[in-house]
BAVEXPA-436057 format. One line per field, with one value per residue (C-alpha): residue number from 1; residue in one letter; z, y, x. Coordinates in pm, whole numbers, plus 50000, padded with zeros to 5 digits. Layout:
residues N
nr c(NUM ...)
rest c(A ...)
up c(Z ...)
north c(Y ...)
east c(X ...)
END
This chain:
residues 355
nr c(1 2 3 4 5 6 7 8 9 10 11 12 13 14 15 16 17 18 19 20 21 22 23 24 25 26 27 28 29 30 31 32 33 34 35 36 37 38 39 40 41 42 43 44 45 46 47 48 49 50 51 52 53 54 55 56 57 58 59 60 61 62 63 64 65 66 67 68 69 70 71 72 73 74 75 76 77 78 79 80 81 82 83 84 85 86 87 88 89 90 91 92 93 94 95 96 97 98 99 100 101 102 103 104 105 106 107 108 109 110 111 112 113 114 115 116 117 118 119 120 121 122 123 124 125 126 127 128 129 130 131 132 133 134 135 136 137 138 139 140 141 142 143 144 145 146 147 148 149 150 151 152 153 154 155 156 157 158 159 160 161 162 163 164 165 166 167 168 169 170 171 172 173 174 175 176 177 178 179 180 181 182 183 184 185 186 187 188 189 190 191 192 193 194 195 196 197 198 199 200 201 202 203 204 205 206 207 208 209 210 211 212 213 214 215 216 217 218 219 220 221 222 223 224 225 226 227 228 229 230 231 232 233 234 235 236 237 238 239 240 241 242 243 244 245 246 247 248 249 250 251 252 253 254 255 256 257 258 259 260 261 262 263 264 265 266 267 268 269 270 271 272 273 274 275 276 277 278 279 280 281 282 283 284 285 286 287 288 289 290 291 292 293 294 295 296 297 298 299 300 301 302 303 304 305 306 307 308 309 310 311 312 313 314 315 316 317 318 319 320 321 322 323 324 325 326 327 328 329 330 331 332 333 334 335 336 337 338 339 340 341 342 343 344 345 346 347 348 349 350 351 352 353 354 355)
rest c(X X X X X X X X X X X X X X X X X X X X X X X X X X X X X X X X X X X X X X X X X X X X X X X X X X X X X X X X X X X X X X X X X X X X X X X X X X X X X X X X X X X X X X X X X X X X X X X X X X X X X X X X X X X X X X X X X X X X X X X X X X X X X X X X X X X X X X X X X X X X X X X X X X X X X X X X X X X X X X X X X X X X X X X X X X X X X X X X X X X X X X X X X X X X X X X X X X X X X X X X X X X X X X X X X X X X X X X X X X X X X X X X X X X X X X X X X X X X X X X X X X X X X X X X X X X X X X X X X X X X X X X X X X X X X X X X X X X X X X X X X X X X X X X X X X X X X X X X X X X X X X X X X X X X X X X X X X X X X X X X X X X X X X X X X X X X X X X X X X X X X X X X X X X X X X X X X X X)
up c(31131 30828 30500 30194 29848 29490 29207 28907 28725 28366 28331 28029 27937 27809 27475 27387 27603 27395 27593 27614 27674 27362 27303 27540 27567 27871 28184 28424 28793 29075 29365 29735 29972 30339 30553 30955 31179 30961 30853 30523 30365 29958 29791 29398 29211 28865 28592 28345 28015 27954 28293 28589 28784 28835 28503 28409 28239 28604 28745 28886 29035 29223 29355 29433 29636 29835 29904 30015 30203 30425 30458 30582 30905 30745 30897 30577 30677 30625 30273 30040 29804 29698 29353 29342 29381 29298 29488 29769 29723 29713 30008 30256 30140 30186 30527 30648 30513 30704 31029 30994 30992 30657 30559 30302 30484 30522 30629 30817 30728 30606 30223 30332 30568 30300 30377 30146 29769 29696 29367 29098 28758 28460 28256 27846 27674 27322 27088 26734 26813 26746 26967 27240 27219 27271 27565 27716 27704 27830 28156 28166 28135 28463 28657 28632 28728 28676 28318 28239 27871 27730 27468 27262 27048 26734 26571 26802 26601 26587 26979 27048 26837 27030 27354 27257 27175 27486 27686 27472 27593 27939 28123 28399 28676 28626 28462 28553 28314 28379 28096 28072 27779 27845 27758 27418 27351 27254 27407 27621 27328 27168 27509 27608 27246 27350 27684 27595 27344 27642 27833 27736 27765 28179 28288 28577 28457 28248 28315 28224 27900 27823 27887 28228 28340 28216 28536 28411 28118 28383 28593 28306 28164 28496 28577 28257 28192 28184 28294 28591 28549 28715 28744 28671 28498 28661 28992 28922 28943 29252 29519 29767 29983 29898 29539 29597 29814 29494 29230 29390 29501 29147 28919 29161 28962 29077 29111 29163 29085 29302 29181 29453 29238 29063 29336 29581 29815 30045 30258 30005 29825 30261 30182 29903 30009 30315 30107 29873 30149 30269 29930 29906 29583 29508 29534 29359 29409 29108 29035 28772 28581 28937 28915 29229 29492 29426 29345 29722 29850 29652 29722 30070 30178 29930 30155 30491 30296 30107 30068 29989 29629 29334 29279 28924 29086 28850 28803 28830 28472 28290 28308 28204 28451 28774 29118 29247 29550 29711 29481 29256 29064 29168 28908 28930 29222 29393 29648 29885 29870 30244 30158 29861 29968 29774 29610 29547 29411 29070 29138 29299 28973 28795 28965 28987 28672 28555 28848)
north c(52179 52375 52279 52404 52342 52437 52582 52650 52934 53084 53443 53581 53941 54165 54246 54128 54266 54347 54306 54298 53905 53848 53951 53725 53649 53455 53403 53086 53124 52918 53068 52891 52831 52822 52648 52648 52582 52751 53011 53111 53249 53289 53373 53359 53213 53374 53325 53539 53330 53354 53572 53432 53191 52956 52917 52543 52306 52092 52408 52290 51984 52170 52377 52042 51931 52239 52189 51803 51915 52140 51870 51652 51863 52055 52442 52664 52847 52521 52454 52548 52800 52973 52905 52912 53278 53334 53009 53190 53501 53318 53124 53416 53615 53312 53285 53645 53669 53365 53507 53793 53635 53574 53887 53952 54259 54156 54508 54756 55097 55355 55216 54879 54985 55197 55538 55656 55618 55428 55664 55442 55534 55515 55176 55258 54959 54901 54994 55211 55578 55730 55451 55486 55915 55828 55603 55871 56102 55906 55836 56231 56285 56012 56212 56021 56180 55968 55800 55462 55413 55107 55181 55003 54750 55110 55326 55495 55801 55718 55672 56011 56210 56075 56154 56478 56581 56428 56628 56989 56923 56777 56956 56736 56968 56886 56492 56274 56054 55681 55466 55128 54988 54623 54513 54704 54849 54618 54816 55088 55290 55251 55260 55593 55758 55688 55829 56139 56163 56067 56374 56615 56515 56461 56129 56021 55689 55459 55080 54804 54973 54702 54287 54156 53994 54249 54418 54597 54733 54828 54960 55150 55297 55411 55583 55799 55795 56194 55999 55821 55396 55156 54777 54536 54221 54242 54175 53804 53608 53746 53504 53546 53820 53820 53844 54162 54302 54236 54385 54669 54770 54683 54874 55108 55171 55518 55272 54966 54800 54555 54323 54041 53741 53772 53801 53558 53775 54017 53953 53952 54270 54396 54275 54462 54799 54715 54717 54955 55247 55177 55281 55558 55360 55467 55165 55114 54881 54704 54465 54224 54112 53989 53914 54060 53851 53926 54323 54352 54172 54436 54717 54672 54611 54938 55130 55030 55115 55391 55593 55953 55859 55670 55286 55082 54914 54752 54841 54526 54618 54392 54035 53963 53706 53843 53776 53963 54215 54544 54675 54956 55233 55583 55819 55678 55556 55219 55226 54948 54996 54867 54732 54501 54140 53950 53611 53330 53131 53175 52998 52698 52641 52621 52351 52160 52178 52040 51749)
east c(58509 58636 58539 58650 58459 58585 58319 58433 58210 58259 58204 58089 58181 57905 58090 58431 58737 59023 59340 59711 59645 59385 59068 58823 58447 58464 58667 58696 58738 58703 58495 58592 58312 58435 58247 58259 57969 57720 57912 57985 58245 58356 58724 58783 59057 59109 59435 59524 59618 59995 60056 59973 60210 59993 59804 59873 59651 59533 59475 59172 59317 59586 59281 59107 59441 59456 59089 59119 59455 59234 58933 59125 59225 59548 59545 59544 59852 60068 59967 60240 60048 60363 60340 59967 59900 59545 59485 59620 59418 59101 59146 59249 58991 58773 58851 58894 58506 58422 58598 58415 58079 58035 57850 58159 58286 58613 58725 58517 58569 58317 58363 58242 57975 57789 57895 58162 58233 58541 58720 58858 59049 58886 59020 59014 58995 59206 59050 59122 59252 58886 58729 58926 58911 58548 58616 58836 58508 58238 58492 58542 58192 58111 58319 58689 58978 59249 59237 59412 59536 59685 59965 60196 59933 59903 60174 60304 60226 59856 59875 60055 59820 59510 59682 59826 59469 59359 59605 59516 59148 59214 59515 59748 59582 59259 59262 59580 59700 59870 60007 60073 60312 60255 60628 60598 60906 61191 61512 61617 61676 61319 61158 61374 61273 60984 60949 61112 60800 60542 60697 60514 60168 60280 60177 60189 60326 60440 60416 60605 60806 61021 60969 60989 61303 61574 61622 61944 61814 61481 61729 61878 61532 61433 61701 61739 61318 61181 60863 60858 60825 60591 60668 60358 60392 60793 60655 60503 60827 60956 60800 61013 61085 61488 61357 61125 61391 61662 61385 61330 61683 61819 61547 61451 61109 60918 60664 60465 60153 60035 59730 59624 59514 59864 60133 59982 59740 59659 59873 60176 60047 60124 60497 60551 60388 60638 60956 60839 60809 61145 61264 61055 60840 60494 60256 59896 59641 59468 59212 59246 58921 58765 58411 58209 58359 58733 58681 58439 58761 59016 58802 58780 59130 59191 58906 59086 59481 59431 59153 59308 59436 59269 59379 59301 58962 58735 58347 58162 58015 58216 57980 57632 57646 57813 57773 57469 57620 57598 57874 57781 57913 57879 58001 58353 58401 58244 57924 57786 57433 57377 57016 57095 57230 57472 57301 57543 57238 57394 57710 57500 57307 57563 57777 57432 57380 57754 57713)
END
């Protein structure tokens, strides 16, 4: 019989992550153990503060439903999940790891087998203009490719200096730039201003310039943007499939960014790459602050989508206490080291202890 159990676990970041969200020193996330005669499988539940659908105060007790739902005999695919998103991640990947034997290869392709390095972009965190220059070089100097930038928290000024130095040391053709504004800009007008300045350092994106929720001034920016747009934080309300369909025919966005724990799975992330092909949209997978568990899970499905371009996967450098796993990084790019086993001893403990 299937058995589902809840942990919660609090990740600690080795040094304070400054983001678009707040600056945070820790992170809660709920890991899913499923159980089925003998075999093991583990998900991970994870909200981000002030973004994710699904971050309400009983958090936790909605998980604790779901998992009582499911004890008592439920099949997973009837529980309504559809506004718990990173509930829903956690419990497929759960699940597909348990169907697969529990060994958490939840996809079998060369990546997850140990035999090819998975690329991934190199994430700058904010930071002051000099400190994130020095960020940019360190990821150089590992071997990235593709460099991710946060904008919109400095003067703009102080932010197009440091990336039109960037660009004067580091030309389009050999290091590819993305962007992500975060909702900075206040109007088309600002946002377009902007853009027209962004031009000429040729990235290969910009994310979420304006607020979510203003598709017509979206719609607007994109089509009049020198650079193209990607959609991020725009994506989270549209639940439904006649709502993605609406998005993306209304804003038609040059892109999309598609990150598991916030719009509902796997599975979902499938539905959008789906209707974003049929309108000729780029899509790109990223990870979202994921300890261990939910990055293997990210990673993996990434290694059996898409393994000819780079996608926003995270390191599994980011906690002094992560999971221990197979997972390591390999210049910049993501390795399973085939001899090292995962050890989910760590997440025992700690429930023991708080019981």
């Amino acid at each position: 019989m299937l058995r589902i159990d809840a942990l919660p676990f609090m990740l600690r970041f080795k040094r304070p992550a400054t983001t678009s969200r707040g600056v945070f020193e820790t992170r809660q996330v709920v890991f899913l153990r499923a159980e089925s005669d003998g075999v093991v499988g583990w998900g991970e539940c994870g909200i981000m503060p002030g973004l994710s659908r699904d971050d309400r105060p009983n958090y936790s007790t909605l998980i604790a439903n779901v998992c009582e739902q499911i004890n008592a005999g439920a099949d997973p695919a009837t529980v309504d999940l559809s506004e718990l998103p990173s509930v829903a991640f956690g419990l497929e990947t759960a699940l597909r790891d348990l169907d697969n034997g529990g060994r958490q290869q939840l996809f079998d392709t060369p990546f997850s087998r140990g035999k090819a390095i998975l690329p991934t972009h190199g994430l700058i965190w904010m930071d002051s203009p000099a400190g994130m220059a020095a960020q940019i070089e360190q990821k150089i100097a590992l071997g990235c490719k593709v460099i991710k930038l946060k904008i919109g928290s400095l003067a703009f000024d102080e932010e197009m200096g440091m990336l039109v130095a960037f660009r004067r040391q580091h030309p389009a053709a050999i290091v590819e730039l993305r962007l992500d504004a975060n909702g900075a800009w206040r109007s088309v007008d600002e946002a377009l201003e902007r853009l027209e300045q962004l031009a000429a350092i040729d990235p290969l994106f910009v994310e979420q310039p304006l607020p979510a929720d203003r598709w017509q001034e979206m719609a607007a920016l994109c089509a009049a943007s020198p650079v193209p747009i990607a959609l991020d934080e725009e994506l989270i309300a549209a639940s439904t499939a006649d709502r993605r369909v609406a998005l993306l025919r209304t804003i038609r966005p040059q892109h999309v960014i598609l990150k598991p724990s916030l719009l509902g799975g796997l599975a979902a992330c499938e539905t959008w790459i789906a209707e974003a092909q049929q309108l000729g949209v780029q899509w790109w997978i990223n990870s979202l602050l994921e300890s261990n568990v939910g990055l293997n899970a990210i990673a993996q499905w990434t290694s059996a989508r898409d393994v000819e371009r780079t996608h926003g996967l995270g390191t599994g450098q980011l906690f002094v206490n992560n999971v221990p796993s197979p997972l390591r990084l390999s210049g910049c790019g993501l390795l399973v080291v085939e001899a090292v086993r995962w050890d989910f001893s760590t997440i025992w403990r700690t429930t023991a202890q708080k019981e």
